[in-house]
C-alpha positions as CSV (number, residue, x, y, z in Angstrom):
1,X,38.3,218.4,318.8
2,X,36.6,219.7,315.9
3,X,37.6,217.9,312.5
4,X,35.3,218.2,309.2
5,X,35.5,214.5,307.7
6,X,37.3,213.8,304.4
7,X,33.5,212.6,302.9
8,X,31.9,215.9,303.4
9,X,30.2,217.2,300.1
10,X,30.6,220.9,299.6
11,X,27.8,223.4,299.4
12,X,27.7,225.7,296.8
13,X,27.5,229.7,297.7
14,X,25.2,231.8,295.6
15,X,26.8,234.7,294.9
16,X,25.6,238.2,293.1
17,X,25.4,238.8,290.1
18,X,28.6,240.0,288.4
19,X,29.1,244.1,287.9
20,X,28.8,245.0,284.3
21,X,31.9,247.2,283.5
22,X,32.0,250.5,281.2
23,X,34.4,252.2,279.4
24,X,33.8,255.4,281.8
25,X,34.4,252.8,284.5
26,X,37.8,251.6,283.0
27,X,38.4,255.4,283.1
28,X,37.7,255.9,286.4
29,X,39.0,252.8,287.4
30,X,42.5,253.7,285.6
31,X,43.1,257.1,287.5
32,X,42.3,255.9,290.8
33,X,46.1,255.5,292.9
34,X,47.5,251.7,292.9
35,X,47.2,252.6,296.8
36,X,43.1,252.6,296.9
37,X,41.7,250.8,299.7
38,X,37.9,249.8,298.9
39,X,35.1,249.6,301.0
40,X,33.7,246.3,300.5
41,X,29.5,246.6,300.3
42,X,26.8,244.0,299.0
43,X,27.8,243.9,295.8
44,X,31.2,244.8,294.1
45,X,30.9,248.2,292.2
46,X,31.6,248.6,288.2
47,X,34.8,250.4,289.2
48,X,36.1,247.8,291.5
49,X,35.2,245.5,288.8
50,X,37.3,247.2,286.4
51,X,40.3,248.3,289.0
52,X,40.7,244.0,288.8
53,X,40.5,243.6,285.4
54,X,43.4,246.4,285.1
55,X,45.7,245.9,287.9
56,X,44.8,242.4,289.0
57,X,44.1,243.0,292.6
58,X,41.5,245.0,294.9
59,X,42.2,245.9,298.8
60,X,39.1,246.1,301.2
61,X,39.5,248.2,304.3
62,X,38.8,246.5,307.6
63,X,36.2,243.6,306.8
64,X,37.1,241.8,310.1
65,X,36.2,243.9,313.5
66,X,39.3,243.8,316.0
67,X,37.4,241.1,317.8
68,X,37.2,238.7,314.8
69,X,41.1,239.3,314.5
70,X,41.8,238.4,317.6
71,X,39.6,234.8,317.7
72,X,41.1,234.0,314.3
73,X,44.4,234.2,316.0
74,X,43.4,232.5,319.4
75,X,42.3,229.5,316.9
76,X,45.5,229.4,315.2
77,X,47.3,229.0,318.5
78,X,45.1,227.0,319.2
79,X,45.9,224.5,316.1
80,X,48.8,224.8,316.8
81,X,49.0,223.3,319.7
82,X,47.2,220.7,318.7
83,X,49.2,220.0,316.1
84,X,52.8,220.1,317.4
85,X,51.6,217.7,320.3
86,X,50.6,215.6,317.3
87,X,54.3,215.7,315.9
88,X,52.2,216.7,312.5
89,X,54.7,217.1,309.2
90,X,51.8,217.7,307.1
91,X,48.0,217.9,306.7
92,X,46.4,216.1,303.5
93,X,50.0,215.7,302.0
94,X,50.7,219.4,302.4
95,X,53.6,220.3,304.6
96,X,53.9,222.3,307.6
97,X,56.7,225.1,307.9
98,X,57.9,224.8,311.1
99,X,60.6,227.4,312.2
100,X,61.4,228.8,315.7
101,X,59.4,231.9,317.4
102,X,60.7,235.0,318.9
103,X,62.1,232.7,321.8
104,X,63.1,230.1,319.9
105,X,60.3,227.4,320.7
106,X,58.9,225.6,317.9
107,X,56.8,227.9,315.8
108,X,54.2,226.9,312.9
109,X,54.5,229.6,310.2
110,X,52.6,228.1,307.5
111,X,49.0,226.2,308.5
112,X,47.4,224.1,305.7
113,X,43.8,222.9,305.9
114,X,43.4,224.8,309.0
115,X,39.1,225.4,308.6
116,X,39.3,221.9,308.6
117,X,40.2,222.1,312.6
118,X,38.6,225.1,313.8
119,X,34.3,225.5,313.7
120,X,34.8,229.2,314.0
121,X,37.0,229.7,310.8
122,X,34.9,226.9,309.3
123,X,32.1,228.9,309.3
124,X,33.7,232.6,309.0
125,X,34.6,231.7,305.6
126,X,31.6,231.5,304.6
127,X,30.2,234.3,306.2
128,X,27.4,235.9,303.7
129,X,29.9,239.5,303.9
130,X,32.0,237.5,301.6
131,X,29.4,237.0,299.3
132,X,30.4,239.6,296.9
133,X,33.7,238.9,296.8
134,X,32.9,235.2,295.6
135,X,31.1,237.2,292.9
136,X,34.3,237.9,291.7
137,X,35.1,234.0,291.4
138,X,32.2,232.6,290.1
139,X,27.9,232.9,290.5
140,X,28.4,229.5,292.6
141,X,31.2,228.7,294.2
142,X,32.2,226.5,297.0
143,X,34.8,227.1,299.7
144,X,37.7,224.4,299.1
145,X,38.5,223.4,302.8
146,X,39.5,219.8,301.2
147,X,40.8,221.1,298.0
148,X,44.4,222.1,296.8
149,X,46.0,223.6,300.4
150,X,42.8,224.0,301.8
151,X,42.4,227.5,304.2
152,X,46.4,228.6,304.5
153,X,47.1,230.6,307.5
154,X,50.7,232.0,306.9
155,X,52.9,233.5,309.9
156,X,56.0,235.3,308.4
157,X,58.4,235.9,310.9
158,X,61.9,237.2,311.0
159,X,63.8,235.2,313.6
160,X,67.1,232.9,313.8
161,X,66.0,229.9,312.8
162,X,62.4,230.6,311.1
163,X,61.3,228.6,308.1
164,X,59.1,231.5,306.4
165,X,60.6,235.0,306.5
166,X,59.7,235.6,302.3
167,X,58.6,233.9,299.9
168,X,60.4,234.2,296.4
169,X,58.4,235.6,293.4
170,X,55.8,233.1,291.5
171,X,52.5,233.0,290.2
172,X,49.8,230.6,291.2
173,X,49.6,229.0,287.3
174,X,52.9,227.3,287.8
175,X,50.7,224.9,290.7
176,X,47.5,224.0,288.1
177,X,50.2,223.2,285.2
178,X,52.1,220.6,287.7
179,X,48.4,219.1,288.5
180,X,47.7,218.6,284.9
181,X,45.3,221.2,284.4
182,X,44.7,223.3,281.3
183,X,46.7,226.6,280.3
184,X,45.4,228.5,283.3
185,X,42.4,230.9,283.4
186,X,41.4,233.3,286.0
187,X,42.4,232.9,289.3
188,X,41.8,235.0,292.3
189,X,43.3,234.5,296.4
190,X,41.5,235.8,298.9
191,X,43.2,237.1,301.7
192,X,42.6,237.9,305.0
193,X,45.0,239.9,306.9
194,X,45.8,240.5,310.8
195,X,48.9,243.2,311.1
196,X,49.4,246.6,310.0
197,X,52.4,246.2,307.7
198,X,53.6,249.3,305.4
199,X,56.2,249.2,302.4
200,X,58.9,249.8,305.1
201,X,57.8,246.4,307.0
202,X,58.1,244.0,304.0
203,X,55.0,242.1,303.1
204,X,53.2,241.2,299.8
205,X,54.9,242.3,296.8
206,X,53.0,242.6,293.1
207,X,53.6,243.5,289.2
208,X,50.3,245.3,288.4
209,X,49.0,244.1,285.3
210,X,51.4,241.2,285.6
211,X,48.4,238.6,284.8
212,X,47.7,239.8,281.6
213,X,50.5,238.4,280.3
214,X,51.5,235.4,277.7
215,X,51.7,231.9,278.8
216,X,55.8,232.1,277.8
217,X,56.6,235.2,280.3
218,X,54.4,233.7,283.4
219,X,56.6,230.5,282.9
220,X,60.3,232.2,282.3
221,X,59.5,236.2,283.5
222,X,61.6,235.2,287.0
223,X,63.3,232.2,288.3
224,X,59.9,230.9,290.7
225,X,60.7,231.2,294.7
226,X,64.4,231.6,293.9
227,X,64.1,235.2,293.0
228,X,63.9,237.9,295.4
229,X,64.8,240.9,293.8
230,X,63.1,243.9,293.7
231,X,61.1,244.9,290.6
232,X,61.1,248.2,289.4
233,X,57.3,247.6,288.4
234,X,56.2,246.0,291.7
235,X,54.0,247.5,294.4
236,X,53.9,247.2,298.2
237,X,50.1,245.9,299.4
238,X,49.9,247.8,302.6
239,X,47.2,246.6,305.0
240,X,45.6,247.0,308.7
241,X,44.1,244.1,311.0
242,X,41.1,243.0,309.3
243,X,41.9,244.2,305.5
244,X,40.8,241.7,303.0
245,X,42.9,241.6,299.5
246,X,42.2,240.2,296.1
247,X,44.3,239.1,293.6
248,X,44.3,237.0,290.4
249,X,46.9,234.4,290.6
250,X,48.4,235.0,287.7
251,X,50.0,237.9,288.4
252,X,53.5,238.0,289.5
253,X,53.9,238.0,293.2
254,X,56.4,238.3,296.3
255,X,56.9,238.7,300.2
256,X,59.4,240.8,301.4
257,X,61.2,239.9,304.0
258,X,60.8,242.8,306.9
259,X,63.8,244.6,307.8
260,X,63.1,244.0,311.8
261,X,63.8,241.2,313.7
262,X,61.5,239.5,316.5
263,X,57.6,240.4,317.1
264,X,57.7,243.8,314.9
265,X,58.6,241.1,311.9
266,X,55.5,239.3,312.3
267,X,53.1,239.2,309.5
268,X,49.8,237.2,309.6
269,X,47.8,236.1,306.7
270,X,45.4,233.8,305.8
271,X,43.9,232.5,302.2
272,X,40.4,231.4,301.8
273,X,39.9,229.1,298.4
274,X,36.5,230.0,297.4
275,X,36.6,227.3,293.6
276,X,34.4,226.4,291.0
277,X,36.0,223.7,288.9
278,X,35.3,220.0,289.6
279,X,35.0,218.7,292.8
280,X,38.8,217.4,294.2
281,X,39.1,216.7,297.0
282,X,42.2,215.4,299.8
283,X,42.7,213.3,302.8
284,X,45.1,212.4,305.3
285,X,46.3,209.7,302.4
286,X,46.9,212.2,299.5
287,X,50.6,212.2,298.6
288,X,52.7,215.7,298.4
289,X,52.2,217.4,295.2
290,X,55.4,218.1,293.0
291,X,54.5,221.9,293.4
292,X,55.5,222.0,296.6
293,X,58.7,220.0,296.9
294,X,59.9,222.8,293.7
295,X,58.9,225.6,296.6
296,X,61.2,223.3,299.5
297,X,63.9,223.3,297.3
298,X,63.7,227.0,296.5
299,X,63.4,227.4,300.3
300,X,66.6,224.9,301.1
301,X,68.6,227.0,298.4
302,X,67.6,230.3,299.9
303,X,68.7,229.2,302.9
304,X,72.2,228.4,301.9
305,X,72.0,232.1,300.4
306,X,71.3,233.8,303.9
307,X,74.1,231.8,305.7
């Protein structure tokens, strides 16, 4: 069974050169619908550049064919099997959210680490079609299987008795302060996604221009994972099978829960860290980081909200 070893050294990905942004750009950029989907080519353009820089988050149409789709999700199955036979809580001190499926059987819904069991999404990560989209991170970067949560497959469902049917709003600075890092910088996810989900379906949930702002507002602007109320600011992402997403952690960000129940409720995601800070990486002896028993308790009090 395929495994990448806690000792592997990362390569770093050469990536182009970044797009030099003009004022006619911003312009552009700036009267373009919050709804654009992009067409990601080999480099990204000035305007997409500057769409980014604006509203903190860029959607690509279609960048996986309907036949990558379906292996990505044939691998996740696959993991999961694998790792429910294994009785696995966690991977690398991250834990798993295990809810129930549509029929009730035990159902993974959030994966950690998961390139670090699958060849195929090891290497689709770093396919060289990304390549301008790690231009947006950094001119090298490295993908962070080991690193933080390593690859996060997410599988929001909404059942009786599922562990993940939202996720409360946040922004990704709140994890970097906990682990002792500086006032944080720019940060961008990556995400892959594997459903067609419209405003009326739930799904991602974002404050454009939200990660502009002070240190003080992205620590007190909502109560994080607790809060799940709409903002009269926020955006639906929609997307299609295959659609990859940016945005910069810092913004503040949501998923709805969808209004269905069973298999029209299911909404598939994945996260690919593509990072350039130091090297830090995490093994099966790594302990859970404080970051995430904050999100179980938000979780646990949600919960007791629903009932």
């Amino acid at each position: 069974m395929y495994a990448v070893q806690p000792s592997f050294t990362p390569e770093m990905l050469v990536s182009p050169p970044r797009a030099e942004v003009t004022d006619a750009d911003r312009r552009e950029a700036r009267a373009l619908p919050l709804a654009t989907r992009f067409e990601l080519g080999e480099v990204i353009t000035p305007v997409q550049q500057a769409f980014l820089d604006e509203h903190g988050y860029l959607v690509f149409a279609q960048v996986l064919t309907k036949d990558e789709v379906d292996r990505v999700l044939s691998e996740i199955d696959r993991i999961q099997e694998r790792w429910l036979a294994e009785k696995r809580t966690e991977v690398h001190g991250i834990p798993l959210f295990v809810g129930k499926g549509v029929d009730g059987e035990p159902f993974i819904q959030r994966f950690a680490f998961s390139s670090l069991f699958s060849e195929y999404l090891y290497e689709l990560v770093r396919d060289e079609r990304f390549a301008p989209v790690r231009s947006l991170v950094g001119k090298e970067t490295r993908v962070g299987d080991h690193e933080k949560d390593g690859l996060v497959f997410n599988r929001n469902l909404n059942v009786p008795g599922s562990a993940y049917k939202r996720l409360g709003w946040h922004t990704d600075g709140l994890r970097d302060l906990f682990m002792n890092r500086e006032i944080p910088g720019p940060m961008l996810n990556v995400g892959l996604h594997f459903d067609r989900i419209r405003r009326e379906d739930g799904g991602l949930r974002i404050i454009p221009g939200s990660h502009r702002q002070g240190f003080w507002d992205m620590l007190t602007r909502k109560p994080y994972f607790v809060s799940h109320d709409v903002d009269p600011d926020e955006i639906a992402v929609e997307t299609e099978p295959g659609d990859l997403t940016v945005h910069d952690g810092r913004t503040w960000h949501r998923v709805e829960r969808c209004p269905h129940e069973g298999l029209r409720s299911l909404r598939r995601t994945c996260y690919v860290p593509y990072l350039t800070d130091a090297y830090s990486p995490k093994d099966e002896a790594s302990k859970t980081p404080f970051y995430h028993h904050i999100a179980r308790w938000g979780r646990d009090l949600k919960s007791r909200l629903d009932r």
